[in-house]
Wavefront OBJ file of the C-alpha trace (Angstrom):
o trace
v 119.817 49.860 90.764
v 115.731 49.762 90.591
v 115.704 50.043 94.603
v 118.437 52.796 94.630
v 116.094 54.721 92.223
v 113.250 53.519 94.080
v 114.583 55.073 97.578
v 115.359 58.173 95.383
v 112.367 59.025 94.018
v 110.503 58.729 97.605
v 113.270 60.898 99.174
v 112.294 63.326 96.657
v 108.796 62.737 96.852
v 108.922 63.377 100.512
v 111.031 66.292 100.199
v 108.663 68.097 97.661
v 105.581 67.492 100.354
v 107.700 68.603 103.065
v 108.495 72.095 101.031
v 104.942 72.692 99.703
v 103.381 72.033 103.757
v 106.091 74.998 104.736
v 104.470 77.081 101.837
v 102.012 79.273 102.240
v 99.404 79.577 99.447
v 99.109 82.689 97.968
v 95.564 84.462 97.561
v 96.489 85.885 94.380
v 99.120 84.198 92.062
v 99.177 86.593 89.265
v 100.315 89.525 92.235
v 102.144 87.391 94.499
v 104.127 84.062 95.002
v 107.060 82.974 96.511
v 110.416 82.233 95.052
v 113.399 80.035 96.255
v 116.414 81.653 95.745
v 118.676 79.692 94.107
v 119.142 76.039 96.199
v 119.329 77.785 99.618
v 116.262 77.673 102.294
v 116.428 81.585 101.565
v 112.541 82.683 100.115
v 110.858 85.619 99.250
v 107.906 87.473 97.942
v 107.824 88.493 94.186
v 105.562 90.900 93.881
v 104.157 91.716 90.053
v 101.711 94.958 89.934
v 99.893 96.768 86.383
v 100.735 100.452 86.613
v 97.834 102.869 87.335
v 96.394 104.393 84.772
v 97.644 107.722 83.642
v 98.627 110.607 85.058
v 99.235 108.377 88.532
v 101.494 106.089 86.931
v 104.215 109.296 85.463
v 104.410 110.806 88.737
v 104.404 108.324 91.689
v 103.989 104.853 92.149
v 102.960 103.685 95.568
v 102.987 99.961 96.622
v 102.040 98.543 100.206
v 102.278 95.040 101.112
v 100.495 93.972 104.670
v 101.365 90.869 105.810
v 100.014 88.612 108.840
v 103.366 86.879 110.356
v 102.430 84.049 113.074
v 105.544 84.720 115.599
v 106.809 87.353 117.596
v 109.953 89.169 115.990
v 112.799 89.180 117.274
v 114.351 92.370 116.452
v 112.638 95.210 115.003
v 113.596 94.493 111.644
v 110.042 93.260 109.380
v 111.911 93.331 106.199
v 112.733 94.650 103.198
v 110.482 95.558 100.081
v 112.237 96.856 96.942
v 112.192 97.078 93.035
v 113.178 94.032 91.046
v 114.334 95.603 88.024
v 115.922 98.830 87.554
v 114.231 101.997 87.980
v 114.941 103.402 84.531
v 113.647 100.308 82.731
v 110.213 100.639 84.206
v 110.667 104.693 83.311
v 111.712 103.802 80.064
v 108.127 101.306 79.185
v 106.134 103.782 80.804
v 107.649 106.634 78.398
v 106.842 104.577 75.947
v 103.577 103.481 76.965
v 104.329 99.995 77.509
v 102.217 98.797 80.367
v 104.100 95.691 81.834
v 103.804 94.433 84.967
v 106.212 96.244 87.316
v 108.193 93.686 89.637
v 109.515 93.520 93.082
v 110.817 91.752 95.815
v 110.224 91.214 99.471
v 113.095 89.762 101.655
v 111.319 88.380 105.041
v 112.217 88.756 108.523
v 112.748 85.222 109.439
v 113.068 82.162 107.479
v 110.478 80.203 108.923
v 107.295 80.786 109.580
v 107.190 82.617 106.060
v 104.309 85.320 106.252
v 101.141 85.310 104.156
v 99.161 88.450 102.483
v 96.609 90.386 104.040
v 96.246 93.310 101.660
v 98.616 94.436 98.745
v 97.081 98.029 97.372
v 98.610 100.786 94.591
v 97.977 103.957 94.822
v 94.730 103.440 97.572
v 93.726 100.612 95.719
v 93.282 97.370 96.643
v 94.779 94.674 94.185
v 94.876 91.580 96.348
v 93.359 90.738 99.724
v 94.326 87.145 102.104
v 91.972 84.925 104.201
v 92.008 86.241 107.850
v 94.315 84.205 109.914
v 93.399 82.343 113.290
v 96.411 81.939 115.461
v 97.445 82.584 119.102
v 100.643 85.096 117.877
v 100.079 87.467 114.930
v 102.531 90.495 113.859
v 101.446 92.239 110.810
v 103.617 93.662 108.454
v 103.569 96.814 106.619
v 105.855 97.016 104.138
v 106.002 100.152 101.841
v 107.825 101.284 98.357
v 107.227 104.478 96.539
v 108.298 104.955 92.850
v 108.723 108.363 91.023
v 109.379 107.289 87.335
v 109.759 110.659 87.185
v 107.656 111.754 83.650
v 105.969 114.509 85.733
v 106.360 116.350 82.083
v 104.073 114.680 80.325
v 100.811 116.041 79.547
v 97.146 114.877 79.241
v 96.628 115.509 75.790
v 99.929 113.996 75.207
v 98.365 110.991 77.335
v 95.352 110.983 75.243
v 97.083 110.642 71.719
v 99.493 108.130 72.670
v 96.779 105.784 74.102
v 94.702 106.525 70.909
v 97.933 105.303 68.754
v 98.401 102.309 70.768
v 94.888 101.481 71.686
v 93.904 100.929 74.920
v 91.068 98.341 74.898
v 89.548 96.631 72.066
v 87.386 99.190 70.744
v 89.780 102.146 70.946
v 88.115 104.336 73.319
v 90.408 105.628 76.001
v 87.170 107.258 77.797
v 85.899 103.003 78.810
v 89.156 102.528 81.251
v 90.371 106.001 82.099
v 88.379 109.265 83.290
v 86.000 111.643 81.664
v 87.982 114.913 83.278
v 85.740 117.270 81.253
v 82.483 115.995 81.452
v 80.666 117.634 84.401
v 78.757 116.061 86.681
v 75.252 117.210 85.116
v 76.371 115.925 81.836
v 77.327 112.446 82.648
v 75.024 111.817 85.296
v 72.151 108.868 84.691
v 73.966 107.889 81.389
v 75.474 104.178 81.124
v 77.821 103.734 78.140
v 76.259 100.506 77.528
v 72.038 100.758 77.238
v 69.831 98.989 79.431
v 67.115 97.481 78.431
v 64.006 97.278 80.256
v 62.893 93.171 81.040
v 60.261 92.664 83.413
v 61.252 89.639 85.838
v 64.631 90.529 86.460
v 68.078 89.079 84.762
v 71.982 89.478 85.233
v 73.782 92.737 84.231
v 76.589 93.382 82.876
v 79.590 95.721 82.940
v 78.568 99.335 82.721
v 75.018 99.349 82.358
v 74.620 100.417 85.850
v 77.781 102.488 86.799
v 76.448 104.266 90.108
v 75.602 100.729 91.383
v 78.050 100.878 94.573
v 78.534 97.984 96.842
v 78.954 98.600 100.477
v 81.983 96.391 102.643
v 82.266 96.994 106.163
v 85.877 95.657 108.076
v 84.725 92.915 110.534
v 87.656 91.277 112.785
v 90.344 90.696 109.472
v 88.115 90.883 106.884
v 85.963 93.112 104.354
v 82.300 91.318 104.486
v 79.632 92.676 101.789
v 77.139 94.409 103.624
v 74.206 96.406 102.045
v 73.457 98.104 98.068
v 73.868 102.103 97.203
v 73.739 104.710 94.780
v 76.719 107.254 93.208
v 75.110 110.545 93.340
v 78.345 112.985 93.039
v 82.278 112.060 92.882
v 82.064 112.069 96.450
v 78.699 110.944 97.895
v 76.704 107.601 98.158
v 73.066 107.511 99.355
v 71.927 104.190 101.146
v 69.346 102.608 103.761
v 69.607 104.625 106.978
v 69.443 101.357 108.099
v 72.572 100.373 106.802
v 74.365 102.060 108.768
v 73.895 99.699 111.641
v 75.363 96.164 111.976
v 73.575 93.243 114.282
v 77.207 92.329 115.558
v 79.187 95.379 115.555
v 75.891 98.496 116.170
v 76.049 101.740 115.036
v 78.875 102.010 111.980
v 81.635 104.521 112.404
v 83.067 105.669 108.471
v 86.650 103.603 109.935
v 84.585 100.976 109.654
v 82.899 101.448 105.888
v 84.536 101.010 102.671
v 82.668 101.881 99.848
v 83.477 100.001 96.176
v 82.440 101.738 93.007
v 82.487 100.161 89.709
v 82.173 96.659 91.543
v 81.044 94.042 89.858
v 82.198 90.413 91.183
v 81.919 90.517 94.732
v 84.615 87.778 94.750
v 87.077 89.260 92.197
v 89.264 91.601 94.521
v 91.439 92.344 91.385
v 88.464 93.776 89.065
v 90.936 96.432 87.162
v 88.091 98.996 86.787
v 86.709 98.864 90.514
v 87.908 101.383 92.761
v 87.614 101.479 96.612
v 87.234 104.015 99.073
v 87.021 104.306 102.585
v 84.610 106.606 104.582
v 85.362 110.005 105.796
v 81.944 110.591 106.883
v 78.544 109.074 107.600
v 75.072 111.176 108.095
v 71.984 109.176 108.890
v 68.731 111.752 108.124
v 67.945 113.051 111.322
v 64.296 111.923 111.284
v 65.541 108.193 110.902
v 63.686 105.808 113.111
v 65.232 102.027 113.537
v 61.365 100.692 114.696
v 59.572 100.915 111.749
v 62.546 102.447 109.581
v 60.830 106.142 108.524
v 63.399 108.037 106.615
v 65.533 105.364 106.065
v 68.270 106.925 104.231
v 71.913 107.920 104.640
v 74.719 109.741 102.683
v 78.521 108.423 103.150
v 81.152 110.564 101.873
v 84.232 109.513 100.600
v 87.659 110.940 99.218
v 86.775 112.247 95.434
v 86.751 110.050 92.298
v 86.620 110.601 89.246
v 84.290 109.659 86.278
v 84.765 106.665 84.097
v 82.685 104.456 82.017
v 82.627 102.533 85.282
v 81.727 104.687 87.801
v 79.023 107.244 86.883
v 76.770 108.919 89.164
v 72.839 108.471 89.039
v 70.965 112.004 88.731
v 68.865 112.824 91.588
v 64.805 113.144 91.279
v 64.330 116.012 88.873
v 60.243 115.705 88.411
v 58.043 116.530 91.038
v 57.747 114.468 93.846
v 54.007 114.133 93.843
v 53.275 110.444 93.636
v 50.421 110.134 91.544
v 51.992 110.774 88.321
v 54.312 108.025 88.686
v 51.692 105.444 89.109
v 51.930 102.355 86.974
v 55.455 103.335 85.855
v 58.404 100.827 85.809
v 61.468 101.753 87.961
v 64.162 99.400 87.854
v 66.289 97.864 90.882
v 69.712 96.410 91.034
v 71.797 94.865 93.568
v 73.316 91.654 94.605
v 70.622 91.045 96.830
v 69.004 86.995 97.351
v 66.232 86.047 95.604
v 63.322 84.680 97.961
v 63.875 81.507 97.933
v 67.482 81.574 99.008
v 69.639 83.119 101.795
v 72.896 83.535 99.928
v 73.719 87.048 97.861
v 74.418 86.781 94.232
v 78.163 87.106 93.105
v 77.345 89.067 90.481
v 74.680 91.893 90.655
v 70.972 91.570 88.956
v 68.391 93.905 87.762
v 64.655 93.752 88.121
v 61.687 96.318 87.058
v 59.039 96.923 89.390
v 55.577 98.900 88.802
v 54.879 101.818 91.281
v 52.002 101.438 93.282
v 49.813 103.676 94.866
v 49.785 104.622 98.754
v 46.049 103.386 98.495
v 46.725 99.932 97.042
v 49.914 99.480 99.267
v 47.919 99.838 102.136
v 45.067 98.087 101.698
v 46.743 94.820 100.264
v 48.142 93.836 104.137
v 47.065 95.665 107.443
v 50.595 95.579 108.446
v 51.920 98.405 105.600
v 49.936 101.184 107.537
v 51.811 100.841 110.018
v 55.091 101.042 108.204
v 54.335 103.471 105.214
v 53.909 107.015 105.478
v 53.727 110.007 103.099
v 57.837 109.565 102.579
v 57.765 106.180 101.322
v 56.575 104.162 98.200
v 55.671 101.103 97.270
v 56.325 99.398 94.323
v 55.957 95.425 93.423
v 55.315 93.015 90.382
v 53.929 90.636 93.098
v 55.403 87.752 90.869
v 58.018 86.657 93.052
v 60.572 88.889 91.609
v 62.193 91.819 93.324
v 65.079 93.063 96.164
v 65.737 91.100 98.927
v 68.635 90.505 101.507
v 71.871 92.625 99.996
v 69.485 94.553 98.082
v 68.691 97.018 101.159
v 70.226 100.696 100.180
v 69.763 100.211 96.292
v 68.441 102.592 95.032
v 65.020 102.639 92.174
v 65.574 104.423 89.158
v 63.315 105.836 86.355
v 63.829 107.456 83.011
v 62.973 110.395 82.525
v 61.159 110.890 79.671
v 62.212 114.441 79.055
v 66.252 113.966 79.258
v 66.134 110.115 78.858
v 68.199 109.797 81.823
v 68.131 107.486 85.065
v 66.984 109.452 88.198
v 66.807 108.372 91.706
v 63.202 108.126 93.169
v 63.537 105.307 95.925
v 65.911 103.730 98.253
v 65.337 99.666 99.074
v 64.081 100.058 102.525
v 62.149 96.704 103.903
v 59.636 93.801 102.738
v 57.439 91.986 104.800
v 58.451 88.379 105.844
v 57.172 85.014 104.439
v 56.794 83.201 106.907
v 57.281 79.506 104.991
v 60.573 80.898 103.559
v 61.457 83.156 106.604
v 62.687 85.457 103.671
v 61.220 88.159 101.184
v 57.916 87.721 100.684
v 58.302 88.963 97.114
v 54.165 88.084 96.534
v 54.170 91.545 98.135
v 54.805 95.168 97.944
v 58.271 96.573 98.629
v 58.661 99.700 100.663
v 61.230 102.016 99.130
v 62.251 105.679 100.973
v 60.940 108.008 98.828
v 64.167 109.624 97.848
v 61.834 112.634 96.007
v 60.270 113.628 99.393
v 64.194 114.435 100.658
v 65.624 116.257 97.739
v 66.272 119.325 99.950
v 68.389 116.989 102.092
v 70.210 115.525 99.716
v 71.057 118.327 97.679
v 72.468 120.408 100.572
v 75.232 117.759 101.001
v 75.921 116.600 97.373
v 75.769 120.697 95.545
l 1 2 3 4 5 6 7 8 9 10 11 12 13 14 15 16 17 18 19 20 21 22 23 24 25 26 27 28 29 30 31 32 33 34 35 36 37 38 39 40 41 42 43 44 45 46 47 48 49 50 51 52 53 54 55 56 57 58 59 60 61 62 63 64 65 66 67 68 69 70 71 72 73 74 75 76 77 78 79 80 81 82 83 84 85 86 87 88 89 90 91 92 93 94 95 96 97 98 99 100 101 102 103 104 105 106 107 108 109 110 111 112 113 114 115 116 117 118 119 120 121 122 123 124 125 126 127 128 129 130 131 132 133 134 135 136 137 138 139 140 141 142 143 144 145 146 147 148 149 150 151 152 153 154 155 156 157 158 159 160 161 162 163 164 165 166 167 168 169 170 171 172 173 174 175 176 177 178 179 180 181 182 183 184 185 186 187 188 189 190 191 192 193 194 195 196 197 198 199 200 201 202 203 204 205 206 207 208 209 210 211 212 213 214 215 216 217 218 219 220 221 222 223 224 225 226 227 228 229 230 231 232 233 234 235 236 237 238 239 240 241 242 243 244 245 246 247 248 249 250 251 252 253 254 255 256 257 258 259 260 261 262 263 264 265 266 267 268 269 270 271 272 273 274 275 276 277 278 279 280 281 282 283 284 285 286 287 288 289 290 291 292 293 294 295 296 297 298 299 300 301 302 303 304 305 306 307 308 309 310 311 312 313 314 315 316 317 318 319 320 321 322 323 324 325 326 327 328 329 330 331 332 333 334 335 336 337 338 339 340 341 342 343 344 345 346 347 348 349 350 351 352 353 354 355 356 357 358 359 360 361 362 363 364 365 366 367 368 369 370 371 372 373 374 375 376 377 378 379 380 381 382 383 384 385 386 387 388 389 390 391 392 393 394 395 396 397 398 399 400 401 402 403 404 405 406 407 408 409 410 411 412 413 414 415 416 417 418 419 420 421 422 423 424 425 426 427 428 429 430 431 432 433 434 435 436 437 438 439 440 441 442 443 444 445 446 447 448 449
């Protein structure tokens, strides 16, 4: 009886290897998974999405599911994506403001090789993204399912009260997850909802003290890879390194190839609720740009229109004069994900460091090689401690308070720092050289009024 149960237990034991090896893992568990049906061989894909916020969620719901499937199909048939619960039930929560999960199904083409995620998105944005996949045959899948819950009736302020009554976050302020439609853009502009507190030296952020910090991906073979630092400066507008705009593998970058993520915060989370990403619709490097020793290093990239949240707030442009002098010895802080000098790898989570503006005088006569690569449109600006932007840090912008509207203007743009040669990094003993953002107000403000 002991050896029957023996011979039992490693049948099963086999069994359950043999199942999880035919598995795919999924990238995100609390989005997708797959599901036996029953005790057949039959899987699937159960799918589990939040709602968007309000009004998106009354009026349509759109899910897409790419998948990466290593065979050739047979037949043109890729599958079937559909609703796992009835349509009125979901109508029915979100009537009464119930945000559950919505749930749905994917039946696959075949039933082996099962398929594995590349990108699920709702409503434009991106809520789960897979590993690339290496393999000799690969068919992606697009799979598609549009919902109309059909509450087109419902209005914003009735929106506004009902989230009020049920509470949508901990402190009760519907304006921290969902937008500020009245606030205009000179009213919100430079303003964090949470403060932020000077500290020379640099330390981590958090959530919403920087809202127009934008992080820019750009789509290399399979994959979204974190490229360079920028700046919200309108619902529609980032300004970066002109530099950036260039890639050592892939050259010049066309907007198909730049995706732009406001309110990011975790470069690893891909399921940040407050994030929101857009791809580019345009790209204009200043026309003066030079890619030998980087004069007017800046670039706007426009993108489909967002709107406003605690989140994602734009930075107000230079509003003081853009003599220099005036400036000098004032702190302008940086933040970015960028390396610090002693190490190659990015931060996952974004930093913030205060630098003193320096005169052109003292930036040039500190090394012989800044007259060369300063002019009368950039700054420099450095604590010399060891502390500042590096690598990831290039297209962040350098921000001051004003002292008249106690808001956070743009003055610089992360442009370049000389190399130490012992740590073939950031020599961070040194000034940085920032575009002086101040010197191309007229440029900017052409594009972003």
């Amino acid at each position: 009886m002991i050896k029957k149960f023996t011979l039992l237990f490693i049948i099963i034991t086999l069994f359950s290897r043999y199942v999880d090896s035919f598995i795919p893992t999924s990238p995100c568990p609390d989005i997708f998974k797959y599901h036996q049906l029953n005790i057949s061989d039959v899987w699937v894909g159960l799918v589990h999405i939040p709602p968007p916020p309000p009004p998106q969620a009354f009026s349509s719901i759109k899910l897409n599911v790419y998948l990466y499937l290593e065979a050739i199909l047979p037949t043109k048939y890729v599958g079937i994506l559909e609703l796992n619960e009835p349509r009125k039930a979901i109508a029915a929560r979100l009537a009464e403001y119930i945000w559950k999960p919505i749930s749905y199904i994917i039946h696959f083409p075949l039933l082996n090789p099962l398929p594995t995620v590349k990108i699920i998105s709702v409503n434009n944005k991106i809520l789960c993204v897979g590993p690339p996949v290496i393999s000799p045959v690969i068919t992606t899948i697009n799979l598609e399912h549009t919902l109309f819950p059909g509450l087109r009736h419902i209005t914003s302020d009735v929106i506004k009260r009902k989230f009020i009554s049920y509470g949508s976050n901990n402190d009760g302020n519907i304006n921290d997850r969902y937008p500020y439609n009245s606030l205009k853009h000179e009213e919100i502009c430079g303003r964090a909802v949470l403060p932020n507190p000077l500290v020379v030296g640099g330390r981590p952020i958090r959530q919403r003290e920087w809202p127009w910090l934008v992080a820019i991906f750009i789509s290399q073979s399979l994959d979204l890879q974190f490229h360079c630092s920028a700046t919200l400066i309108s619902n529609q507008f980032v300004v970066t390194a002109g530099h950036c705009i260039h890639h050592e593998d892939i050259g010049k970058l066309t907007p198909n190839a730049i995706f732009i993520y406001l309110g990011k915060f975790n470069l690893k989370n891909w399921l940040e609720q407050d994030s929101l990403l857009r791809q580019a619709l345009g790209v204009y490097v200043h026309p003066n740009y030079n890619k030998h020793n980087f004069s007017s290093d800046l670039a706007l990239i426009k993108f489909k229109p967002v709107t406003f949240t605690a989140y994602i707030r734009p930075a107000c442009l230079w509003s003081g004069s853009s003599d220099l002098n005036p400036y000098i010895g004032k702190i302008g802080t940086v933040v970015g994900w960028g390396s610090s000098a002693n190490k190659s790898r990015i931060k996952i989570e974004p930093h913030t460091v205060q630098m003193r503006l320096a005169s052109q005088e003292q930036c040039l006569r500190s090394r012989e090689e800044f007259t060369y690569l300063t002019s009368d449109n950039t700054l420099c600006a450095s604590n010399k401690n060891g502390t500042g932007p590096c690598n990831g840090d290039s297209g962040a912008g350098l921000l001051l308070l004003s002292e008249n509207t106690l808001k956070w203007e743009l003055r610089g743009i992360v442009s370049l720092s000389l190399l130490n040669t012992s740590t073939q990094s950031c020599d961070l003993d040194e000034y940085i050289i920032f575009t002086d953002a101040a010197k191309f107000h007229d440029w900017l403000t052409a594009f972003v009024i």
